[in-house]
C-alpha positions in Angstrom: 0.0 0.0 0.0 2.6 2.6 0.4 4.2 1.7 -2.8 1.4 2.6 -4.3 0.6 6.2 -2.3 4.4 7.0 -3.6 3.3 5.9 -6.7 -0.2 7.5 -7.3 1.0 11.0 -5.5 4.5 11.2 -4.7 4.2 11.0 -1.0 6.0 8.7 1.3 4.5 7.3 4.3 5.9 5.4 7.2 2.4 3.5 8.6 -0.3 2.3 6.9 -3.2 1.0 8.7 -6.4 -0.6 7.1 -9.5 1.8 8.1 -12.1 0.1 5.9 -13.2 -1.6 3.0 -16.1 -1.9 0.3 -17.1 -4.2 -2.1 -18.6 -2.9 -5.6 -20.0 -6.0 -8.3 -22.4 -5.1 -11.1 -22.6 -7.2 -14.7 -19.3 -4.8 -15.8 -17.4 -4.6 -12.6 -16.1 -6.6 -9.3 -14.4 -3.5 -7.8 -12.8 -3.7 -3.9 -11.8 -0.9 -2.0 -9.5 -0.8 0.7 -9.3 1.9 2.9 -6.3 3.2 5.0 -5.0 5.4 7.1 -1.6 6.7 6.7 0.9 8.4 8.9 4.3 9.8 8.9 3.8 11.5 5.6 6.3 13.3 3.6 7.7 14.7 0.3 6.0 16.6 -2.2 2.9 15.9 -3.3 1.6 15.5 -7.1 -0.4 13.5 -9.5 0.8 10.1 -10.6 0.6 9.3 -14.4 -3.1 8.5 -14.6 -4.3 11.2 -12.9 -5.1 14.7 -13.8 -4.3 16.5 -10.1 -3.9 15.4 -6.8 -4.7 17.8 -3.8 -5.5 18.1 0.0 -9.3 19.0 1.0 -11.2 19.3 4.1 -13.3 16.4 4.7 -16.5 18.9 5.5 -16.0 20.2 1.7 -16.8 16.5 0.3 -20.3 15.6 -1.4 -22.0 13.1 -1.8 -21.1 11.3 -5.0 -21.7 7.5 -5.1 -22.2 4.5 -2.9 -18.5 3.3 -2.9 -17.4 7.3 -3.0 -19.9 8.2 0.1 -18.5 4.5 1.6 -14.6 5.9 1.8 -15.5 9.5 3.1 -17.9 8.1 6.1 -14.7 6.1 6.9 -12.1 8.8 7.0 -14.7 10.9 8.8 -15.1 8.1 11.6 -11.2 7.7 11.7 -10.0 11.3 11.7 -8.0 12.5 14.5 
């Protein structure tokens, strides 16, 4: 999992700890989300290669989107410090 955070934004994390997870099937897709939480951050941050922009937000500036979406925000919410 941190492998990919460095990958997918450039940041390097020391602890990664599983928060929650969700489980997406329809006729197209079988999709699992894990969800963790991550600390000891560093570096810079910025958009892997498939990805237009990455960015912090504030967790009170989040919508509601979709069920796996509105899933992974109620978990951060629940787990934020």
């Amino acid at each position: 999992m941190l492998r990919e955070l460095v990958e997918e934004t450039g940041l390097l994390g020391r602890r990664a700890t599983m928060i929650g997870t969700h489980q997406h099937i329809d006729p197209e897709h079988h999709l699992i989300v894990l969800i963790h939480r991550v600390e000891g951050l560093s570096g810079s941050m910025h958009p892997g290669d498939d990805a237009a922009e990455a960015a912090w937000v504030p967790l009170s500036s989040l919508t509601p989107q979709n069920s796996t979406f509105d899933l992974f925000v109620a978990a951060l919410k629940a787990n934020s410090k």
